[in-house]
PyMOL Python script that loads the backbone (N, CA, C, O; Angstrom):
from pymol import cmd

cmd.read_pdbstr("""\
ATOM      1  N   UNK A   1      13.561 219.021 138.730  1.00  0.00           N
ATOM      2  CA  UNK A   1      14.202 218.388 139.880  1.00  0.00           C
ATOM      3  C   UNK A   1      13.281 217.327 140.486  1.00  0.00           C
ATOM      4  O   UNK A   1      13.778 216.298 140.944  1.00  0.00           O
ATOM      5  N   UNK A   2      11.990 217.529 140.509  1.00  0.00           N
ATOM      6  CA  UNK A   2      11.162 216.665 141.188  1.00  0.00           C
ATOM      7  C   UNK A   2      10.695 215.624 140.260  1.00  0.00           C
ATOM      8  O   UNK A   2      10.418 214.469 140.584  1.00  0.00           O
ATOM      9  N   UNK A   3      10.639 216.054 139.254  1.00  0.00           N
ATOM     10  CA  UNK A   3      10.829 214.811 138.373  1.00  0.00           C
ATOM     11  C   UNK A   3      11.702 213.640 138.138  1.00  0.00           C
ATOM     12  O   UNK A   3      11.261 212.493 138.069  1.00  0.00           O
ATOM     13  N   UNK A   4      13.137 214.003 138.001  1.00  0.00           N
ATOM     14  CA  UNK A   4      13.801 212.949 138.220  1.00  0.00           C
ATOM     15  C   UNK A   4      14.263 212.381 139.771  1.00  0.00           C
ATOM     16  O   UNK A   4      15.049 211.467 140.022  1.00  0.00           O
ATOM     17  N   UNK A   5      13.647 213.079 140.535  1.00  0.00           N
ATOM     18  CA  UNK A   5      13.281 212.276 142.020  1.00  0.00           C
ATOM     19  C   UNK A   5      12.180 210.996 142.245  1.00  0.00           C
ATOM     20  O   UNK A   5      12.238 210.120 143.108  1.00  0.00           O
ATOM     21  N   UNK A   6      11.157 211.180 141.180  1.00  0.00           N
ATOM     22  CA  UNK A   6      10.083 210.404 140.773  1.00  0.00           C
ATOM     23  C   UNK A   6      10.834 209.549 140.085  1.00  0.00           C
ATOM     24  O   UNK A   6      10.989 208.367 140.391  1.00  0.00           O
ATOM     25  N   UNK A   7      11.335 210.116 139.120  1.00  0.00           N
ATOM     26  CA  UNK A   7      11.884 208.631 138.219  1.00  0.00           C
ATOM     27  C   UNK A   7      12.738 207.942 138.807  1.00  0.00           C
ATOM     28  O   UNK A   7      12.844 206.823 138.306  1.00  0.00           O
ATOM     29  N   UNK A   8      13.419 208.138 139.689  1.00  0.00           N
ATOM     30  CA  UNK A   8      14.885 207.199 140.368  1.00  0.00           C
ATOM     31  C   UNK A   8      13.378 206.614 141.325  1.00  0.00           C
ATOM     32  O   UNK A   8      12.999 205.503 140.955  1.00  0.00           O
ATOM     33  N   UNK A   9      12.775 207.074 142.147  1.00  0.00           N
ATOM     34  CA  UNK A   9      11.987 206.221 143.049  1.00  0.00           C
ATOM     35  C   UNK A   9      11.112 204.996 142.020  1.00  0.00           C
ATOM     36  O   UNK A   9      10.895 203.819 142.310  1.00  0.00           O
ATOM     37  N   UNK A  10      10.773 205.644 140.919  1.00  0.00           N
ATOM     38  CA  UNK A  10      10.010 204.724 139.891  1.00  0.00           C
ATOM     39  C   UNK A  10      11.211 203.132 140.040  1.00  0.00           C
ATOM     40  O   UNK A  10      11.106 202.068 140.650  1.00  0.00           O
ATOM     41  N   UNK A  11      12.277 203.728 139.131  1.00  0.00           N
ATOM     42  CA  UNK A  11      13.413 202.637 138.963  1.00  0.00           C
ATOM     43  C   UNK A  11      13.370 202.002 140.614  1.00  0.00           C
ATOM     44  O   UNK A  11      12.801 200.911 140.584  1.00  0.00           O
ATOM     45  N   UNK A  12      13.673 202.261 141.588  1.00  0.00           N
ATOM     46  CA  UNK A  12      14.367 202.008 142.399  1.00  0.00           C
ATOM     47  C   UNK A  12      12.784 201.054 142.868  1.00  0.00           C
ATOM     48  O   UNK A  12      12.949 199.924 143.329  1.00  0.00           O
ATOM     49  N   UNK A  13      11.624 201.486 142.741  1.00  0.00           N
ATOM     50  CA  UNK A  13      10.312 200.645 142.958  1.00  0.00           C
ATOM     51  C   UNK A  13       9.982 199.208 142.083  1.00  0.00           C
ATOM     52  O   UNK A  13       9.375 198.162 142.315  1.00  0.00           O
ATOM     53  N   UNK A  14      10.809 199.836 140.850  1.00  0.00           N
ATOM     54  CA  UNK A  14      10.704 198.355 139.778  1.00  0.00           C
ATOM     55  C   UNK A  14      11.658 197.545 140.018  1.00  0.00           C
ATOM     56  O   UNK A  14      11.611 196.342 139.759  1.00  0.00           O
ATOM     57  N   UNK A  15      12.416 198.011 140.429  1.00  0.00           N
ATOM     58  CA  UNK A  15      14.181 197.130 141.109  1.00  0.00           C
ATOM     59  C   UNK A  15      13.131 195.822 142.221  1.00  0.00           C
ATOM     60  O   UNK A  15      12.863 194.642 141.998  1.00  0.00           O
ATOM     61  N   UNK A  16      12.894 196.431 143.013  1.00  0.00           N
ATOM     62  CA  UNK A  16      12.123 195.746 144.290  1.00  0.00           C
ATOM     63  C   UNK A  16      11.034 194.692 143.900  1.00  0.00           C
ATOM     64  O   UNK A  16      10.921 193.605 144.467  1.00  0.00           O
ATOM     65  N   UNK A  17      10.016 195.255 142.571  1.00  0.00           N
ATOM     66  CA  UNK A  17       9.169 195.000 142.358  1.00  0.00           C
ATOM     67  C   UNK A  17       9.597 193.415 141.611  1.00  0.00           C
ATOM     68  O   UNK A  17       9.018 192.382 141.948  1.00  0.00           O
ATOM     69  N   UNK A  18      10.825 193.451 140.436  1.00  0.00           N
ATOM     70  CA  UNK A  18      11.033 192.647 139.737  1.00  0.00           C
ATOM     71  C   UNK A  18      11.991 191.508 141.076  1.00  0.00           C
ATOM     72  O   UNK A  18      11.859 190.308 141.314  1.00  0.00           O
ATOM     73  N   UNK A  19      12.712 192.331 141.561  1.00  0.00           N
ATOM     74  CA  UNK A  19      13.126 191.328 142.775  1.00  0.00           C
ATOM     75  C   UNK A  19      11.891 190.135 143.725  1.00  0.00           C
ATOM     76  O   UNK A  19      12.151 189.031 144.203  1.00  0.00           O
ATOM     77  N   UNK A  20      10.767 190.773 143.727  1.00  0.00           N
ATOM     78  CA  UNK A  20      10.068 189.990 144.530  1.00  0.00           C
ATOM     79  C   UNK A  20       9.588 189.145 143.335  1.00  0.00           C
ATOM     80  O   UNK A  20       9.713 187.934 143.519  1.00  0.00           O
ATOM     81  N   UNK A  21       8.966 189.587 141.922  1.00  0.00           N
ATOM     82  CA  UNK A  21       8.351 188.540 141.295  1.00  0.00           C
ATOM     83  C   UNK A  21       9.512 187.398 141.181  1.00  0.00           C
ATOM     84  O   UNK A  21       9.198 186.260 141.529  1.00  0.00           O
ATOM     85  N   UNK A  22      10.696 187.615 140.762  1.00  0.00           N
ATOM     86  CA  UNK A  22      11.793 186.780 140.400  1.00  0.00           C
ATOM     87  C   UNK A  22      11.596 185.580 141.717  1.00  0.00           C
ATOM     88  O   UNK A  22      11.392 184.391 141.472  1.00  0.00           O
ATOM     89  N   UNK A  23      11.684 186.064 142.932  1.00  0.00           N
ATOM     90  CA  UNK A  23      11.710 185.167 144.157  1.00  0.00           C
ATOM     91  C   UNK A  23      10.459 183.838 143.761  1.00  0.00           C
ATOM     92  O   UNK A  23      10.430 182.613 143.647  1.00  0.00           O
ATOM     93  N   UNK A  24       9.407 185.167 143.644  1.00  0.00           N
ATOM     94  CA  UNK A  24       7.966 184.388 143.110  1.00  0.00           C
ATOM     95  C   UNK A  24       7.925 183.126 142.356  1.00  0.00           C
ATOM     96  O   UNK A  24       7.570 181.992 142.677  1.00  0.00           O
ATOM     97  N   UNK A  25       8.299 183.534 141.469  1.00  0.00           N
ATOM     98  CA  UNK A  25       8.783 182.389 139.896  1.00  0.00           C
ATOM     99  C   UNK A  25       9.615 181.575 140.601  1.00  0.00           C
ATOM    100  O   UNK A  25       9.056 180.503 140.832  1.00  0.00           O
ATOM    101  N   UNK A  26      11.032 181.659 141.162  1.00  0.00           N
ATOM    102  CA  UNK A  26      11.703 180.772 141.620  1.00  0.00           C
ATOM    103  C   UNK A  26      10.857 179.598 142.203  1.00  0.00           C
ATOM    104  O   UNK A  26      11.168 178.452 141.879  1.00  0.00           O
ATOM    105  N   UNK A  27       9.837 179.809 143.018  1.00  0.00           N
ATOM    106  CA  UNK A  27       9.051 179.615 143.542  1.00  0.00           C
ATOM    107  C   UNK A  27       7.769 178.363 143.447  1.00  0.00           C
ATOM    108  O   UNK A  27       7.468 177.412 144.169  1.00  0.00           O
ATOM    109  N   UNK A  28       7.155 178.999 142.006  1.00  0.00           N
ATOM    110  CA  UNK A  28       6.513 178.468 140.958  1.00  0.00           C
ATOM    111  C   UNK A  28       6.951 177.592 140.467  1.00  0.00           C
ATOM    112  O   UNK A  28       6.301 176.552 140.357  1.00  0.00           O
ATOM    113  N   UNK A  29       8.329 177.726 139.960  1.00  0.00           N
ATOM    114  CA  UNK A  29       9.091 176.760 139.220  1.00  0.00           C
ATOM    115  C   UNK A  29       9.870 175.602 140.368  1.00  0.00           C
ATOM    116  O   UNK A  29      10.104 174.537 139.798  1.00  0.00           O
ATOM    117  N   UNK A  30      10.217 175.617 141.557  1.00  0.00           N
ATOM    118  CA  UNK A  30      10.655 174.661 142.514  1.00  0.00           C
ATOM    119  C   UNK A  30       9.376 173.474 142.533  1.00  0.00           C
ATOM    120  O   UNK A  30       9.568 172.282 142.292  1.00  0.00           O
ATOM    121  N   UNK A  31       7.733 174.222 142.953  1.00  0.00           N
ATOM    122  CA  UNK A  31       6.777 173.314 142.545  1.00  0.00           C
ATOM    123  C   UNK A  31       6.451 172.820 141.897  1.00  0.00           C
ATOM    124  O   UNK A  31       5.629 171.965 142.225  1.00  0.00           O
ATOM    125  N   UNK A  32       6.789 172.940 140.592  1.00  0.00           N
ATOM    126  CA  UNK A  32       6.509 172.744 139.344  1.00  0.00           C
ATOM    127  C   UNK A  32       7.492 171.124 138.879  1.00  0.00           C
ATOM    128  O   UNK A  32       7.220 170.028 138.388  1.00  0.00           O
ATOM    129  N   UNK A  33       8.532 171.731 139.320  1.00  0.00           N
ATOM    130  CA  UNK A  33       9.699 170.593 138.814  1.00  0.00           C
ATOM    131  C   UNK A  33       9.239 169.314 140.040  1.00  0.00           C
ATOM    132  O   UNK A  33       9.042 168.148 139.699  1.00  0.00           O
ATOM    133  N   UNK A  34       9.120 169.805 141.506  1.00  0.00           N
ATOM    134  CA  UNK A  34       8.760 168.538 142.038  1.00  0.00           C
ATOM    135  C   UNK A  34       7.253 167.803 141.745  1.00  0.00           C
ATOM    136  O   UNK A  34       7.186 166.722 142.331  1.00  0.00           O
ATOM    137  N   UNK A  35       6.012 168.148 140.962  1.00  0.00           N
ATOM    138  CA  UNK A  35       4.842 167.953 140.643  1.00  0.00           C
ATOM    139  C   UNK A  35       5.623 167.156 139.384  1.00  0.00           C
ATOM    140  O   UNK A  35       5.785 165.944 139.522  1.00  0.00           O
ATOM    141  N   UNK A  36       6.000 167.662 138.435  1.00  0.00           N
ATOM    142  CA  UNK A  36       6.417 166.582 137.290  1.00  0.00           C
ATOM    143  C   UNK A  36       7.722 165.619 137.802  1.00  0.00           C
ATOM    144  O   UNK A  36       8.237 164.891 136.953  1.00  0.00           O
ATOM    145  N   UNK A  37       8.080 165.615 138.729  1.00  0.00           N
ATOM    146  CA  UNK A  37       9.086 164.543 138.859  1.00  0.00           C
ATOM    147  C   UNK A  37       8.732 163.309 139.264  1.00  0.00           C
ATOM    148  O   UNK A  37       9.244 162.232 138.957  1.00  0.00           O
ATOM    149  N   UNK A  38       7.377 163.650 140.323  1.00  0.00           N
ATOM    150  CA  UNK A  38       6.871 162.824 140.925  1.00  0.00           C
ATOM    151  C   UNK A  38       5.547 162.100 139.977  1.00  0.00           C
ATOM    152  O   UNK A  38       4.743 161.221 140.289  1.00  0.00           O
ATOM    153  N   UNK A  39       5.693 162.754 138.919  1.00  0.00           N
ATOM    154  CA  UNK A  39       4.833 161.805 137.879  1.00  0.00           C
ATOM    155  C   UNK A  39       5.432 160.133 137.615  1.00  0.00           C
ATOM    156  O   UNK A  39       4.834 159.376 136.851  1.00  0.00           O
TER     157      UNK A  39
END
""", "prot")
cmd.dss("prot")
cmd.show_as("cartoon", "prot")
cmd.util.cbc("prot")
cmd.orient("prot")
């Protein structure tokens, strides 16, 4: 039982986790495109 309480918090921590890098990258890549445009 306490195990798959761990694993849904695991999932439910990588949910969040991949949500913030994704924002991140969005991020990366907005600077990115205006640094080469302005070449």
């Amino acid at each position: 039982m306490a195990f798959e309480i761990l694993c849904t918090y695991i999932e439910d921590f990588d949910v969040r986790l991949t949500e913030q890098e994704s924002r991140e990258i969005s991020l990366i890549n907005k600077e990115f495109e205006i640094e080469s445009t302005s070449d």
